[in-house]
C-alpha positions in Angstrom: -65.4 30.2 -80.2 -61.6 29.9 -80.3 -60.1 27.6 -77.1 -56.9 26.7 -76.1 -55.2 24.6 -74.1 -55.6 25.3 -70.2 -52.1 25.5 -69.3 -50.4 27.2 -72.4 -46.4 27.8 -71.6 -45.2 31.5 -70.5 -44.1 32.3 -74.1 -47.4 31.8 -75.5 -49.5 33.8 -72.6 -50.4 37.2 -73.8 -48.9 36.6 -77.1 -49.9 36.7 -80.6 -50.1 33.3 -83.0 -48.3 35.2 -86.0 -49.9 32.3 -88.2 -53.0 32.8 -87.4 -55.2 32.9 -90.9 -57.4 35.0 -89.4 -54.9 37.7 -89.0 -53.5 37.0 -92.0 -50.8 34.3 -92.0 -51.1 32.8 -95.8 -49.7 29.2 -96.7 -46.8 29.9 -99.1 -45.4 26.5 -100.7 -45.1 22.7 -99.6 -43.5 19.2 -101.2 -46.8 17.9 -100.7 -50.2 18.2 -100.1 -52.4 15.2 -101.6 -54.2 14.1 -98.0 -54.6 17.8 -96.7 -53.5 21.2 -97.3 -50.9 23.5 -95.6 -54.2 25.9 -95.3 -55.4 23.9 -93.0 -52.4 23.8 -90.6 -53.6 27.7 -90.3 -56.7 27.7 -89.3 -57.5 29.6 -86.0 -60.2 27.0 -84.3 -59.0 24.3 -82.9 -58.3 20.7 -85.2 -61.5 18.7 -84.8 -62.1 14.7 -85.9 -64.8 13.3 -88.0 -64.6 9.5 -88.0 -66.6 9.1 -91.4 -65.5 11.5 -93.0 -63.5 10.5 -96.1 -63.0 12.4 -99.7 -61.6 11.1 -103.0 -57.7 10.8 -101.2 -58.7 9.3 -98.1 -59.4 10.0 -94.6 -60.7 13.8 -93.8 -57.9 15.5 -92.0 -57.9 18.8 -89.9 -54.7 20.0 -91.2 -51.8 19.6 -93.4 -51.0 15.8 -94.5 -48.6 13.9 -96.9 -48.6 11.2 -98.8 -46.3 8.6 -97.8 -43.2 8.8 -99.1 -41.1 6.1 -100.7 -37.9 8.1 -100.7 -35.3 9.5 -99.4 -36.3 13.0 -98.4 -38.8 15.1 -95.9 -41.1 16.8 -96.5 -41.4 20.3 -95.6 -44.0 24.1 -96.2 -43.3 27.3 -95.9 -46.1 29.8 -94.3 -45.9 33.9 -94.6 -46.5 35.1 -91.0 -49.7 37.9 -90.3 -47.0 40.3 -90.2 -43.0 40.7 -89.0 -42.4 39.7 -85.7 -40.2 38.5 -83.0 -40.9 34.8 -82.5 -41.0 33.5 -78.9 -42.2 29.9 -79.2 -44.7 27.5 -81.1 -46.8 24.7 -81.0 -46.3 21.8 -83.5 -49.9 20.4 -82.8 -50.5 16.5 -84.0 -54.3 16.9 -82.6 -56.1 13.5 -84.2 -53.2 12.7 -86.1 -52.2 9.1 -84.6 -50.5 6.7 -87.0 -49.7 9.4 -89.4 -48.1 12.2 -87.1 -44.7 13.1 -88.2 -41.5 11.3 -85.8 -39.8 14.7 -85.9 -39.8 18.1 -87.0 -37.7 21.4 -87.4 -38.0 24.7 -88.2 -36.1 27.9 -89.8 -37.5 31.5 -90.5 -36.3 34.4 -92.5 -36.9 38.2 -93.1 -37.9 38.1 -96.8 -40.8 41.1 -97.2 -41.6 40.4 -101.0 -41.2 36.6 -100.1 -37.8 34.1 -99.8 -36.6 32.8 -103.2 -33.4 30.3 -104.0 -31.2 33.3 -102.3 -33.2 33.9 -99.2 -31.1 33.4 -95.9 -32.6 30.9 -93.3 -32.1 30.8 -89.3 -32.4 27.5 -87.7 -35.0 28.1 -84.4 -35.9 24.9 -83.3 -33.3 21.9 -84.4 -34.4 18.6 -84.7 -36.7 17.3 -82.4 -39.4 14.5 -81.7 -42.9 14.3 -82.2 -45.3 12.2 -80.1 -49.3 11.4 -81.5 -52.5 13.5 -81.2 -50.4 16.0 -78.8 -49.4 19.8 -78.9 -45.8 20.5 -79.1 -44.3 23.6 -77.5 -41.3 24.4 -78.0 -39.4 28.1 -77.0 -37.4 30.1 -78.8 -35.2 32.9 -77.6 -34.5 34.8 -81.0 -34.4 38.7 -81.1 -34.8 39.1 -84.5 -37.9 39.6 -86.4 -38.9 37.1 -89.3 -41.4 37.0 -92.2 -41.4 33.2 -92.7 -41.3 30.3 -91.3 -40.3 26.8 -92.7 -41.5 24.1 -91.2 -40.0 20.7 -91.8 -41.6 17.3 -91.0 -39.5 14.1 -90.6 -40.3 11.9 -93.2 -44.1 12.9 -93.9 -47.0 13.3 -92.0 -49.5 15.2 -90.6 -49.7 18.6 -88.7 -53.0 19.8 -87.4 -51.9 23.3 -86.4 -48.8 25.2 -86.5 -48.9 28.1 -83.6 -45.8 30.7 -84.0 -46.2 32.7 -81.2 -44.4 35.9 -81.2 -44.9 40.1 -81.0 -45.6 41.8 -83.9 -43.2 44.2 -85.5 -43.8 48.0 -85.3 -42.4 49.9 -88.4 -41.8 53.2 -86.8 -39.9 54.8 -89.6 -43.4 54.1 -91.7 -45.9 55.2 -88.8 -43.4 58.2 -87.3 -45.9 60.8 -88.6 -49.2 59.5 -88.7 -51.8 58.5 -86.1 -52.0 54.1 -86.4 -53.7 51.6 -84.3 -51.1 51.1 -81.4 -53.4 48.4 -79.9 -52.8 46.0 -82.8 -51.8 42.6 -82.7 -49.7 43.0 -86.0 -47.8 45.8 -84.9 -47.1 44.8 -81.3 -49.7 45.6 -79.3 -50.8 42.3 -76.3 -53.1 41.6 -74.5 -51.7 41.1 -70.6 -54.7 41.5 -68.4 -58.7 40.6 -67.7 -60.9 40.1 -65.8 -62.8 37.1 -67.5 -62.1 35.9 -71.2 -64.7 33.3 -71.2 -65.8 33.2 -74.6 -62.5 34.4 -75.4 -60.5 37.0 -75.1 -57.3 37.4 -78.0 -59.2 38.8 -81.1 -60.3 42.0 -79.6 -56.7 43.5 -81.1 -56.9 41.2 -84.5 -56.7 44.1 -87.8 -60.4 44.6 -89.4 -63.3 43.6 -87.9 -65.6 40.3 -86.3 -66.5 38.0 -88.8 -69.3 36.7 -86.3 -69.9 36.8 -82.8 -66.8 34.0 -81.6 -64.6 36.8 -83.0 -63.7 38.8 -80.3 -63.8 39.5 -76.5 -66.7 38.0 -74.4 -67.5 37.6 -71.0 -69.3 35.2 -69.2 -72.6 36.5 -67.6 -71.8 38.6 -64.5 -73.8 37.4 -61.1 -71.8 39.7 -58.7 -71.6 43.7 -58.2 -68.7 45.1 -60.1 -67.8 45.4 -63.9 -65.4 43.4 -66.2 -62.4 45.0 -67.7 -59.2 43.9 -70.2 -55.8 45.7 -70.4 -53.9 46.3 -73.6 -50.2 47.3 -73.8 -49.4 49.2 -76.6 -46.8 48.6 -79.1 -45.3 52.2 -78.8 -45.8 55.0 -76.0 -48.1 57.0 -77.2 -51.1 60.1 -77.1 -54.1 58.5 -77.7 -55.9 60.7 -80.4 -58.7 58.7 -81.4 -60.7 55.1 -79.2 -62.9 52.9 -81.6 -65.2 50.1 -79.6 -66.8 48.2 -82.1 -69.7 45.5 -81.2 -70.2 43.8 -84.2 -72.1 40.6 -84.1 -72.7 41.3 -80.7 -76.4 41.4 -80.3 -78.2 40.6 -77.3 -75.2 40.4 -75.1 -73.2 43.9 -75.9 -72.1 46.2 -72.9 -74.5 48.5 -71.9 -71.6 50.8 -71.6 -67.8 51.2 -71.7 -64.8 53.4 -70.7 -60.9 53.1 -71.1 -58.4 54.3 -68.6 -55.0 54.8 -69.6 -51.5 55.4 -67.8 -47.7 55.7 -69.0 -45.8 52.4 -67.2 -42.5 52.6 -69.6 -40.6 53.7 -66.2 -42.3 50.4 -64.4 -38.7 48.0 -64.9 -39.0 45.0 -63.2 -42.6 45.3 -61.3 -44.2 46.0 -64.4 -46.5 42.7 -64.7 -47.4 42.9 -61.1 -48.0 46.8 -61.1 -50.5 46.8 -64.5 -53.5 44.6 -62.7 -53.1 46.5 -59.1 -52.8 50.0 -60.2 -55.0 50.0 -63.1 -58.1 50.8 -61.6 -56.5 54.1 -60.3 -55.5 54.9 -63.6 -57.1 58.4 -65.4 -59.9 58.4 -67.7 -58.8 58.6 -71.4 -63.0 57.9 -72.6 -65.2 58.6 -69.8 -68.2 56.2 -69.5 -70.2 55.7 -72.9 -73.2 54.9 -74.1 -72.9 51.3 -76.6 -75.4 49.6 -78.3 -75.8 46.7 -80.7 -73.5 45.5 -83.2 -72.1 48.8 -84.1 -69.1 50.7 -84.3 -68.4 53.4 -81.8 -65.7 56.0 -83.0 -64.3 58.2 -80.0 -62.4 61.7 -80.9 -61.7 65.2 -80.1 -62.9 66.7 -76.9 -63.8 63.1 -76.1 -60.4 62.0 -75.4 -59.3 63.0 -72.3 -55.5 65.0 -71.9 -53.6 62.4 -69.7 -50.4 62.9 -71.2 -48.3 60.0 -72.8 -49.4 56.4 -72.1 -48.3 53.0 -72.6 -51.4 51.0 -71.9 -55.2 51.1 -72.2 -57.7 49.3 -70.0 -61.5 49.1 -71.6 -63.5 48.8 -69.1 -67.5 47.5 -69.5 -70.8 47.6 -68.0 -71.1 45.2 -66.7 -70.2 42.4 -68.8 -71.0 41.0 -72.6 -68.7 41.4 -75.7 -66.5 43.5 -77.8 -65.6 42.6 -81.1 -62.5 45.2 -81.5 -60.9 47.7 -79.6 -58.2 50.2 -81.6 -56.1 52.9 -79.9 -54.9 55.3 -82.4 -51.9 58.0 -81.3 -49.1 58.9 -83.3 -44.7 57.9 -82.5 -42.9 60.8 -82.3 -39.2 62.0 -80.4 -42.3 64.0 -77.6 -43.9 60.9 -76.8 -40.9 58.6 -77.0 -37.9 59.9 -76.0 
């Protein structure tokens, strides 16, 4: 199971870790790497501590450590981002890193799709700034552009146990423009912004391919009250919905006995959208009418099951009455009808 903090920052709500290994962020270069690697610093679970754990460098570190430096110099690593996004924030998390944690940081990003070389052009997005021990860092970042990579520099050496860049994927509609794509992916802008329960968690149901075990998606806690739970998707482009896949791999003994998604188009909403998604959603129409879902399977909804609502902007799945979903995709093509 993938946790995080209890009180995360309002940048990184509903957003999507763009280094996230698991969607495929990939550790690209750094000065140094003899206590632990960048790799490390990518991982998706949370930085654990094993007191006895040493190997032939040292002390076993969740992360990405140095080697002290005798120097002048920093150290620093560059990481290729899941996919292009807008960045709106990280976290620089020293988790178990105590009297080794950097005293400072910074960090640049660039737009370099076949990877930065000695030309590449960087943009400074977070200057300078302390560190403290065995503590996650968040720091904003109001940017507009969308980056590739991000360069994170550590002042003088150190350790890092996890570098979050949290941000919204980058839709390539020139690409997509005349073919049906998953609009409810994480790597091309679709979030998360609603539901009803994420207790087992909640953020992988929109990660690309599918559940490499049963932590690897969206699960509720058991349900002891009347009712069913329900999550709400926006969707990186306004869109017909053409195609619904609900898959429950890994999910056993505790899948839904049944779902349905509702849709509705809220690109007029302005202002009151937040506040008008959870309210009016249950009133939305029925894109999938109430199916049938059994174990550890994918379920592939088409044709005549697809209900004609028009153009829509976000997708609720709803579920009967509780349990978990590995992935939910919302395919629908961007054209001048649906987005003008």
């Amino acid at each position: 199971m993938i946790t995080e903090p209890q009180s995360l920052p309002a940048f990184a709500r509903n957003a999507t870790n763009l280094a996230s290994a698991g969607l495929g962020a990939k550790p690209v270069f750094a000065t140094d790497e003899f206590f632990a690697p960048l790799s490390r610093m990518l991982d998706d679970e949370p930085a654990v501590f094993y007191p006895g754990r040493f190997d032939d460098h040292g002390k076993w570190m969740d992360g990405w450590e140095t080697r002290r430096r005798r120097g002048t110099g920093h150290d620093y690593a560059i990481v290729a981002l899941a996919a292009a996004g807008r960045i709106t924030g990280f976290d620089v998390d020293t988790s178990h890193f105590t009297g080794n944690y950097p005293a400072a940081c910074s960090i640049e990003a660039c737009r370099a799709p076949t990877g930065p070389d000695t030309g590449t052009e960087w943009t400074e997005l977070l200057a300078l700034t302390s560190l403290g021990p065995s503590a996650h860092h968040y720091f904003a970042c109001q940017s507009e552009q969308n980056f590739t990579h991000v360069r994170l520099r550590i002042y003088p050496d150190g350790g890092v146990a996890r570098l979050r860049i949290y941000g919204i994927g980058e839709l390539d509609r020139v690409s997509a423009s005349d073919r049906s794509i998953d609009l409810a992916s994480a790597l091309v802008g679709g979030k998360i912004v609603a539901f009803s329960n994420g207790h087992y968690g909640h953020d992988r149901l929109i990660a690309p391919g599918r559940g490499s075990n049963m932590g690897d998606g969206w699960e509720t806690r058991r349900r002891r009250e009347p009712g069913n739970d329900w999550i709400i998707v926006k969707l990186a482009a306004r869109t017909i919905i053409d195609r619904i896949v609900v898959d429950t791999a890994h999910f056993k003994g505790n899948f839904p006995d049944a779902c349905s998604v509702q849709a509705a188009d809220l690109s007029t909403a302005g202002k009151d959208l937040e506040a008008l998604v959870t309210a009016s959603s249950m009133f939305w129409p029925e894109a999938l009418s109430a199916k049938k879902l059994s174990a550890d399977a994918l379920h592939e909804f088409n044709g005549i099951m697809i209900g004609k609502i028009g153009a829509v902007t976000h997708v609720r799945l709803n579920i009967y009455p509780d349990g978990g979903v590995s992935r939910l995709k919302v395919f629908g093509k961007i054209n001048e009808e649906t987005n003008g």
